[in-house]
N, C-alpha and C positions, 0 to 999 in steps of 0.2 A: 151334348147329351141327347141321346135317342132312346125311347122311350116305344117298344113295339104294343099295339094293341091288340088284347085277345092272340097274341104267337099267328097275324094272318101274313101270308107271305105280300110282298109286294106285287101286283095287277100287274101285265104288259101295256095295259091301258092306265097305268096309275097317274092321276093329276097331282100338280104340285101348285098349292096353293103357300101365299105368305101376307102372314099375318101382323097390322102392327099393335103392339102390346104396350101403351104409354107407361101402365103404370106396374112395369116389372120393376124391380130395382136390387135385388139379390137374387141368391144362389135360391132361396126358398122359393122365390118368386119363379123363379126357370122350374122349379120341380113341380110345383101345382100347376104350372100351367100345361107342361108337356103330360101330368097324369091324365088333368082334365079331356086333353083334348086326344090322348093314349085311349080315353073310356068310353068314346064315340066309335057305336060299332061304323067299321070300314075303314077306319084309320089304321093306317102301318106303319108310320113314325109320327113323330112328332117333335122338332130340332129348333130350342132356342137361341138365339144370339143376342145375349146381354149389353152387350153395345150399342149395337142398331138394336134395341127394344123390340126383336123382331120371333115370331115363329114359322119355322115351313114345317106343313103340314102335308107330306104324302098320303094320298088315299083314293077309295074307288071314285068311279065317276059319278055311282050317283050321290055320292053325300055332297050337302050343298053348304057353300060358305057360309048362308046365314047360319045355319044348325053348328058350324064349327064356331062364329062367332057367340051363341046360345051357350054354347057348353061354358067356354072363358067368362062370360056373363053370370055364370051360377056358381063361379068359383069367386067373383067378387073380381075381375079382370073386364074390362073395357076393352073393345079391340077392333082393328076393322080392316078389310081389306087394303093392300099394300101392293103398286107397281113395285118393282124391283129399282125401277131409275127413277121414285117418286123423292122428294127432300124428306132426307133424316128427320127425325123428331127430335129437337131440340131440347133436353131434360134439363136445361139451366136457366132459359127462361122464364116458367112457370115459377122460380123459386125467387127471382131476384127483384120483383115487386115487398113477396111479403118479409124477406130477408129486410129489406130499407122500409117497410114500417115497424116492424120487431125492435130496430136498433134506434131509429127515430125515438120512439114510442118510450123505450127503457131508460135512454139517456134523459129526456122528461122528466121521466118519472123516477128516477134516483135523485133530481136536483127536488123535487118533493118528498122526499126521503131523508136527505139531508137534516132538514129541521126538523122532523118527528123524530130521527138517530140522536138530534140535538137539546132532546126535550122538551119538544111543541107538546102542549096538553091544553086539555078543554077541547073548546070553540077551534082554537087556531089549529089542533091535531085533525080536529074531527074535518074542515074545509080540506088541508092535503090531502087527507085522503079520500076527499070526493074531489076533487081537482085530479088527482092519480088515478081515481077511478074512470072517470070522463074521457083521461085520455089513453087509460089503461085496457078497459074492457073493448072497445071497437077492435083495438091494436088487437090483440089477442085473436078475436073472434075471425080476423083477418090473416092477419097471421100465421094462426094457427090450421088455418084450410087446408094446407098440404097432408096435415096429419089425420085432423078431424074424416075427411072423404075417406082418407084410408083404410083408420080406422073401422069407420061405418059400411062400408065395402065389405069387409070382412066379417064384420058380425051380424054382416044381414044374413050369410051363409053360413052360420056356427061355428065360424074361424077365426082366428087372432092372427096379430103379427103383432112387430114390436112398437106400431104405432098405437098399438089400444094402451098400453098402461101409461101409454104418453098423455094420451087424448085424456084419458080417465084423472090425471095427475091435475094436469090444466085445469079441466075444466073443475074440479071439486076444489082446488087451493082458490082459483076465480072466485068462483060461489064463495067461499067462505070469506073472502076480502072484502065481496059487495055486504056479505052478511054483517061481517063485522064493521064498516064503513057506514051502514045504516043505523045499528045501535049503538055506533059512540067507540067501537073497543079500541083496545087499546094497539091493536096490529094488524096490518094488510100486507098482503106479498102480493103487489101488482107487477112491482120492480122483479122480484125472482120471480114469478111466470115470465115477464116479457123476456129475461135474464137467460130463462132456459131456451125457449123459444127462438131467442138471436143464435144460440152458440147450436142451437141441432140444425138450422136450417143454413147454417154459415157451415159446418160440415159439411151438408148434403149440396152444398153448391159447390163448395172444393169437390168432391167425389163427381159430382155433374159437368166440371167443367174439363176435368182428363177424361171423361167419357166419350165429351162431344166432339173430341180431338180423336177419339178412334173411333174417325169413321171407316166404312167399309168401304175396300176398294172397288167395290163394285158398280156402284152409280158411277165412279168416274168411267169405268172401263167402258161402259156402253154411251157414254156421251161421245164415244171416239167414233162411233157410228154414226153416218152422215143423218140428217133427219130427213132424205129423201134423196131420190134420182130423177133423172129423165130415161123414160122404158122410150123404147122404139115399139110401133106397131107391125101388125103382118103389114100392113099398106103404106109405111116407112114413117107413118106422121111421129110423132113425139109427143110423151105427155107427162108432167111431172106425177111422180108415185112418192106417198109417204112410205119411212121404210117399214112401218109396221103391215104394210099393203100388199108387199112384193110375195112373189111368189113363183117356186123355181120354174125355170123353163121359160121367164120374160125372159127381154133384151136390156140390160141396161146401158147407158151410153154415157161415157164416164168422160168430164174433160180434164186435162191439166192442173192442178193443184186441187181437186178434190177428192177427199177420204170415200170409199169404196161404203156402199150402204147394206151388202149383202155378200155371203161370199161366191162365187163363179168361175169359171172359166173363159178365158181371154177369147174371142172369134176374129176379131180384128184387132189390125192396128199394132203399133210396136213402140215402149216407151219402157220407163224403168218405176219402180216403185220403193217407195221408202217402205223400209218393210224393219225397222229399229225396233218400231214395239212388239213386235212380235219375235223376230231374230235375235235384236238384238244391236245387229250389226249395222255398222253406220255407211257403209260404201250402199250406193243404190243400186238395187237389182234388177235385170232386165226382164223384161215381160213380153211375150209375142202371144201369137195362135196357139190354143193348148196347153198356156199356163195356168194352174189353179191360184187365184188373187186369194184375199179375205177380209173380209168388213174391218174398215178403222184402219185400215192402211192408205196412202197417199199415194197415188199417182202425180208424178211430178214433171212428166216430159211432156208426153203427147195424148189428142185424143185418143180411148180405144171403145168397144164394145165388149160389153160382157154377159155373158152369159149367165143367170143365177141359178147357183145349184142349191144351197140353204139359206134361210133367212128367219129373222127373229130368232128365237130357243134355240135355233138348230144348228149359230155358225158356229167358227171355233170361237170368236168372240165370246159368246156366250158360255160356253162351255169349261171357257178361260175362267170366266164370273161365277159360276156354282164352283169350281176347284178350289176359290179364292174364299168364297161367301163358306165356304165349308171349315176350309181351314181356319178359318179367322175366328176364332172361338177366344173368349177369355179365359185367362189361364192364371189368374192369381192365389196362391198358395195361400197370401195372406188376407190378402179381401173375403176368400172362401174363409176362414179362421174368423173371422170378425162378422160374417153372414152367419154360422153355425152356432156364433155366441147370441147375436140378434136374436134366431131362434127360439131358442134356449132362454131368455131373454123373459120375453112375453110372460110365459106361464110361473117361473122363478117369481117374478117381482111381485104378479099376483097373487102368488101361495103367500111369499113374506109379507108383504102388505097388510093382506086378510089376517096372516096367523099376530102379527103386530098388535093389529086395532082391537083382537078376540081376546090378546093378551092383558092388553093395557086395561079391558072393559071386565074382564076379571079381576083387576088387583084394583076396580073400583075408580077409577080414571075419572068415568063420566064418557059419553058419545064422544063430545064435543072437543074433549081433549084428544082422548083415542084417535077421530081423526085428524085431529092434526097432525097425529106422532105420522099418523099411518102415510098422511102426504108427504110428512119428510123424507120416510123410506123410500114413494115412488121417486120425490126430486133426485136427492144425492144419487139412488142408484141410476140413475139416466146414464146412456152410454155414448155420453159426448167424448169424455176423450178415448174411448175405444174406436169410437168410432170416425175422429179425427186423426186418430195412431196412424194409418196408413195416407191418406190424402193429403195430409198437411206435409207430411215428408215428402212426398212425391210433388208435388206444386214446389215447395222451396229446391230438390234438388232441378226442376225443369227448368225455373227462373232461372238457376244458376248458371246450366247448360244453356240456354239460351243466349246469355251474354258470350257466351264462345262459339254463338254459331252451330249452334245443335238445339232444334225445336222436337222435342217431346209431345208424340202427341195421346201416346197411351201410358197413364199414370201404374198398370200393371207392368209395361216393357221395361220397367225400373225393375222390378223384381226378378223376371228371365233373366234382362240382360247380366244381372251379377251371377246367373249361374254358367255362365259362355265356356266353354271348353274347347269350340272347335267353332270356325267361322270359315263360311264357304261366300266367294266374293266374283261375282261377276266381271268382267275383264270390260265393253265398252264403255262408259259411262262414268264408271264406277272405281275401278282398277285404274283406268287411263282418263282422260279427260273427257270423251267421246265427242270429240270434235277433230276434223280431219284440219292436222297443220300441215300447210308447205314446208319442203325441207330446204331446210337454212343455206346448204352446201347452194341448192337449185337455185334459190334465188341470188344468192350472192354472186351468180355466174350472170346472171341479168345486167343489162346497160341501165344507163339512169333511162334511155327513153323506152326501152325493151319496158323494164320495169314498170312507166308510166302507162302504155299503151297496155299492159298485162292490166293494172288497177281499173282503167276506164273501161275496158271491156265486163271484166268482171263485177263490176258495179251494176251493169244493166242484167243481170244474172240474181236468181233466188235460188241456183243452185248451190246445194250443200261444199261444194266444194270451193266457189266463185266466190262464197260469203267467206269460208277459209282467207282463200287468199286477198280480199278484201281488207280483212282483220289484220293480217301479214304484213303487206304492206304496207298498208297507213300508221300501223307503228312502226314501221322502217325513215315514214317520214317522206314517203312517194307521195309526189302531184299528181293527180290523174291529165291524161293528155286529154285532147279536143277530139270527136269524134265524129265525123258526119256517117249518113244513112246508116245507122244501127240498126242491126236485125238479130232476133233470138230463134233459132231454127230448134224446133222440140226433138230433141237427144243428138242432135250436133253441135249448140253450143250459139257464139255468139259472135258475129261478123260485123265490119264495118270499113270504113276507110279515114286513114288518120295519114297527112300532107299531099292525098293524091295516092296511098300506097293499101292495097286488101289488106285487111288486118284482121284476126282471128283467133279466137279462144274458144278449147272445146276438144272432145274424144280422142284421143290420140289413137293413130292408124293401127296399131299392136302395142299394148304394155300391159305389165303383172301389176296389181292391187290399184290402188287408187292414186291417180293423174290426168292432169291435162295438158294440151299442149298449147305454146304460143307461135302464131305462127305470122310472119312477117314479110311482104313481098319481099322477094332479093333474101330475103336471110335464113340460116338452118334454122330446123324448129327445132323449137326450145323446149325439154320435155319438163314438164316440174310434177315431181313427185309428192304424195303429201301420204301422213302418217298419223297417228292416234297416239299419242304421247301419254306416258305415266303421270299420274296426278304429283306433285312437288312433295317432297315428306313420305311419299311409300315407301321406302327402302325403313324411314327410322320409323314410320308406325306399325308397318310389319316387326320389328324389333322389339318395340315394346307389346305387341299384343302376343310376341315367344315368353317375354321376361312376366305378363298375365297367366303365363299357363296357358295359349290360349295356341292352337294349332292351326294353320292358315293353309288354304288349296285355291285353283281355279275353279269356278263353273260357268262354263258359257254357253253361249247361242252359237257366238261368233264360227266360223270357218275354223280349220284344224290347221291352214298355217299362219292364219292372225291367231290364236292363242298358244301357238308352240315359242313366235317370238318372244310375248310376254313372258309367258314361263320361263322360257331361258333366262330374262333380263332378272326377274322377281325371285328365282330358285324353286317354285311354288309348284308342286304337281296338280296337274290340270285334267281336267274333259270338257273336251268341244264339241258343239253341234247337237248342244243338249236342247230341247224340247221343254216347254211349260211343265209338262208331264214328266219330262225325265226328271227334268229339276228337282220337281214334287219327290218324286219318289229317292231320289238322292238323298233329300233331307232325311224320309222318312227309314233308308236303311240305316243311316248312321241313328237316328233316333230310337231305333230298334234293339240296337248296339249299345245303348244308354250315354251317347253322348246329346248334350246338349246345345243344339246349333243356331249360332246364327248366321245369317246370311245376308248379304251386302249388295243390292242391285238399284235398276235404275230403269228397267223397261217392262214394256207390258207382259214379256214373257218371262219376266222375271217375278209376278202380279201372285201365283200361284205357290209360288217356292219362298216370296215374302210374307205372307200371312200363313205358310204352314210350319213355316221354321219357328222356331225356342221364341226368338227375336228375332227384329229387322231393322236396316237403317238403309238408307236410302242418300245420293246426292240430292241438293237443290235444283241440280240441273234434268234432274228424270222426269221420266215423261209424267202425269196427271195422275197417272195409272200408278205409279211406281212410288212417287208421293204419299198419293190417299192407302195402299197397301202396308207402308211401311209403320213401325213403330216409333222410327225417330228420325229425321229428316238432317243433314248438315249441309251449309250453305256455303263455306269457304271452299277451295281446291284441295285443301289439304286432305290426306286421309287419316289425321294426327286425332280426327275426331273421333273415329273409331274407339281406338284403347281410352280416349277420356271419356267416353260415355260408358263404358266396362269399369273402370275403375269409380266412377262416381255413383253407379250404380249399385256397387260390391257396399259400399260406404251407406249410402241409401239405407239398405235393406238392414246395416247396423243398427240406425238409428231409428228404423220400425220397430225392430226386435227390442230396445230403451224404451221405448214408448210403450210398446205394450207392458211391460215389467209396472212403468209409473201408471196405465191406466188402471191396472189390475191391480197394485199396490194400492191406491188411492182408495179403491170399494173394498178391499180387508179392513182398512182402517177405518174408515168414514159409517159404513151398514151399522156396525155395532154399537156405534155414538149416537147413529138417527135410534137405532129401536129402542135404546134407552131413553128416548126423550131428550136426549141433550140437545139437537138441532131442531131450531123451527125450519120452517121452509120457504125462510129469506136466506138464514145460514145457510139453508140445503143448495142454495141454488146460488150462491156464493160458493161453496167448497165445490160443486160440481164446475161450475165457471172456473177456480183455479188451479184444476185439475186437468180442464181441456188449455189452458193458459203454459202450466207448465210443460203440457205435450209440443204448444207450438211453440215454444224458448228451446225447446232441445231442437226439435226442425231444422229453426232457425242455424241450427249450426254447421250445418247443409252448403249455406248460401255462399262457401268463399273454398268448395271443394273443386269445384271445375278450374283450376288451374294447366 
């Protein structure tokens, strides 16, 4: 949501600042904060992200972050400035201290409850419930923090949420059990306070913990960024530079197996670069004088020097990360439906509440009774299982996916993904295994010692392809030979002598896609081929995700005659040599078009087009990038996970739609029992407990759907 202030155009000098906001936690909470901070002249957006608790705030230069932090401050919002690659804010933490004294505390305190239910009177009534109270009111007061702060946040500023009739419920039912605990009476609700108090914050910890699982891919993608180089100077010396240091127009001086800190231009030297998170593509590509590199890529053969032409904000890396941080927005239909109730919520409970206690003190009650009735209406109305309706389902279908090897990490991706229509799927990684295999035909033409000397060569190699054939052979069940003077020569490979004879592994003199060759004094070289194989089950998980409704294509990074093969093999119309950007924008024609897309990838360029699609999934084997982007991560070969995470999902979303029927059925019935006096508010907070009880028994039946 963007949010313009005063209609001012955006500055060519506009700063972007990002905010982090602990205590956002609905759709409400993203609208006051983006107004607040919309109402500071100089501001021209203002963009929440509900996940990462986070705000950026575009504006002129001279508004200063304290003043943006000032404005969030006056709306009853805490917030402070945020690197981009600083650690998420953890929202499930904070909770799970007072979550385990709430439940400690209650279970006490109902075995004290017991015998007063059991007809403890006098003396012996009147001890329970100071023993209940001892260990009831701390609990509470502890407890209860999460809401209490909230609460009073907000109406230090004239504003409610739905934690003030919470706060207000607590603490006057509290008060009235110490009240009544001190005169002798005859009833205390320390057990329903602690009661209600376990089951809101045991909600808010389900809802907190699919949260903290969709994280942004964005702190990973910049971890891919080395955390410094060695610059050359004019007088040739060398000096380590951190990368936030650099600055275009140094030298930098790049060795063998490390990730590029800045992006440049090649001046010397000649090697190859793994350039997968960004392409795509798993073959390494060559690099000389004149090439343009990019921060977070690998240099994997030889030394070279490079030239930096951007650095920090400015590479593609970066730029990769606002595409991503942009798209990534939460997208829940029904979280949204259960935030507008929340709303709605506050001000309701309070009109009934008051018009309750006004009513009952008219038809002669007395205060004292009046409010009691009055806290039964706050109890029972409490919107525990509304607000368990959605998170409870989503945790029991995660669990369930889980045990098949599909980790869940955004408890909303349950609800896109049951809307999937059309699914666009990356072909390295994802589509195929993205590991380059020798082919069977080449090795099988190998001698056992050909073979042997192929494995020992390849061993002293952390080439992508050496580690291939390494994996090949050793399940063939090859010895490796003995080797004397071993040498790894950067982008020719790897030499030795094995009984007295030159022996070598490495670049073949002329060949098409990916190979090496083995080569043997006295004997022909041996050329072995290797390839990127379909993942096992693509043929029948494409099949079932037709028999979903569900329309399947290529998208890739890769080269136009590695994806023309797969297409041929798959049936699948494709486009290759797609860009981060093109990607993006692929989703967004067909999204335009009203279909609903998900998308299937595994690398860094794939980072942008997974957090702006419908949904995402991602293999186990993708890069860090590709992981932290996605919606839902699966860790076997297969790509059978696919249509099971579609269909379980579709199922899902049933059993939200159940849930809400029983949340909302439960306050028809229950509201007009409290106003009439018929519930105290130990019942109240009994019928609201089995309320949110019955929501998670249906949940529960989730748990043996991932089949």
């Amino acid at each position: 949501m963007t949010a313009p202030a005063q209609n001012i155009a955006i500055p060519d000098d506009a700063v972007h600042s990002m905010l982090a906001v602990p205590g956002m936690h609905c759709a409400g909470c993203m609208g006051k904060v983006e107004r607040a901070l919309s109402a500071v002249e100089g501001v021209a957006s203002a963009r929440t992200n509900l996940t990462a608790r986070t705000v950026e705030v575009v504006h002129a230069p001279y508004v200063e972050v304290p003043a943006l932090v000032a404005a969030l401050a006056a709306t009853g919002f805490d917030a402070q400035p945020r690197e981009i690659a600083a650690e998420p804010i953890s929202a499930v933490k904070p909770l799970l201290a007072p979550l385990g004294v709430a439940a400690f505390a209650c279970m006490n305190v109902m075995l004290m409850s017991v015998s007063v239910w059991s007809g403890a009177d006098g003396t012996t009534r009147s001890l329970f419930h100071w023993v209940s109270a001892l260990i009831g009111v701390p609990a509470i007061v502890y407890a209860g923090r999460p809401f209490f702060a909230s609460a009073w946040k907000v109406l230090r500023h004239g504003k409610t949420n739905m934690d003030v009739p919470i706060s207000i419920g607590v603490t006057i039912a509290t008060g009235l059990s110490f009240y009544e605990t001190i005169i002798g009476g005859a009833e205390a609700w320390f057990d329903g306070v602690l009661m209600l108090l376990m089951f809101l914050l045991a909600g808010r910890v389900l809802d907190a913990m699919m949260r903290d699982r969709a994280r942004s891919g964005v702190d990973a993608l910049l971890r891919q960024v080395a955390t410094g180089t060695m610059v050359v100077a004019a007088d040739g010396a060398t000096r380590w530079v951190e990368t936030k240091a650099l600055q275009p127009g140094m030298l930098m001086r790049v060795a063998a197996g490390e990730r590029l800190a800045a992006d440049g231009e090649v001046l010397r030297g000649q090697t190859r670069f793994d350039m997968s998170l960004l392409t795509g593509e798993s073959a390494p590509v060559p690099a000389g004088p004149g090439t343009l590199v990019h921060a977070g890529t690998l240099n994997i053969e030889a030394p070279i020097d490079v030239r930096v032409t951007a650095s920090g904000q400015d590479t593609a890396l970066s730029e990769i990360a606002r595409l991503m941080d942009v798209a990534g927005q939460s997208r829940s239909k029904y979280v949204r439906i259960a935030d507008r109730a929340a709303r709605l919520y506050a001000p309701a409970v309070h009109t009934l509440a008051a018009l309750t206690f006004a009513g009952w003190m008219l038809a002669g009650a007395g205060w004292y009774q009046s409010l009691v009735i009055s806290i039964a209406v706050l109890i029972i109305t409490c919107p525990c299982a509304l607000g368990l309706a959605v998170p409870v389902a989503q945790v029991v279908a995660a669990g369930a996916l889980l045990k098949k090897g599909v980790l869940v990490k955004d408890g909303s991706a349950l609800e896109r993904m049951a809307e999937i229509d059309r699914i666009l799927i990356d072909k390295t990684g994802t589509l195929t295994l993205g590991r380059p295999v020798p082919d069977d035909v080449a090795l099988g033409a190998l001698s056992a010692a050909q073979a042997s000397v192929a494995l020992a060569l390849a061993s002293h190699s952390r080439h992508p392809l050496s580690l291939g054939l390494v994996q090949a052979l050793g399940a063939r069940g090859i010895r490796a030979a003995t080797l004397e003077d071993v040498r790894e020569e950067a982008g020719q490979g790897v030499t030795a002598r094995w009984n007295g004879l030159a022996v070598a592994l490495g670049r073949p003199a002329s060949a098409q896609g990916m190979a090496t060759a083995l080569r043997i004094h006295g004997d022909a070289v041996r050329l072995i081929p290797f390839a990127d194989r379909l993942r096992p089950d693509a043929e029948a998980a494409l099949t079932r995700l037709a028999a979903l409704g569900v329309e399947a294509s290529i998208l890739s990074g890769d080269s136009v005659p590695a994806v023309a093969a797969i297409s041929r093999a798959t049936g699948l119309t494709a486009q290759a040599a797609a860009s981060p950007l093109q990607k993006q924008e692929a989703i967004q024609r067909l999204q335009g078009a009203g279909r609903k897309v998900m998308m299937a990838g595994d690398g860094l360029n794939d980072g942008p087009a997974l957090a702006a699609a419908h949904a995402s999934i991602a293999p186990g084997s993708a890069s860090d990038v590709g992981r932290q982007a996605a919606d839902m991560v699966f860790t076997a070969d297969s790509l059978l996970a696919i249509p099971r995470a579609i269909r379980v999902a579709r199922k899902t979303m049933q059993v939200v739609r159940q849930n809400f029927v029983l949340a909302i059925g439960y306050n028809v019935l229950a509201v007009p029992l409290a106003i009439l006096g018929h519930v105290t508010p130990l019942i109240a907070a009994i019928a609201m407990s089995t309320s949110s009880l019955i929501v998670v028994a249906n949940s529960l039946r989730l748990a043996g759907e991932a089949k």
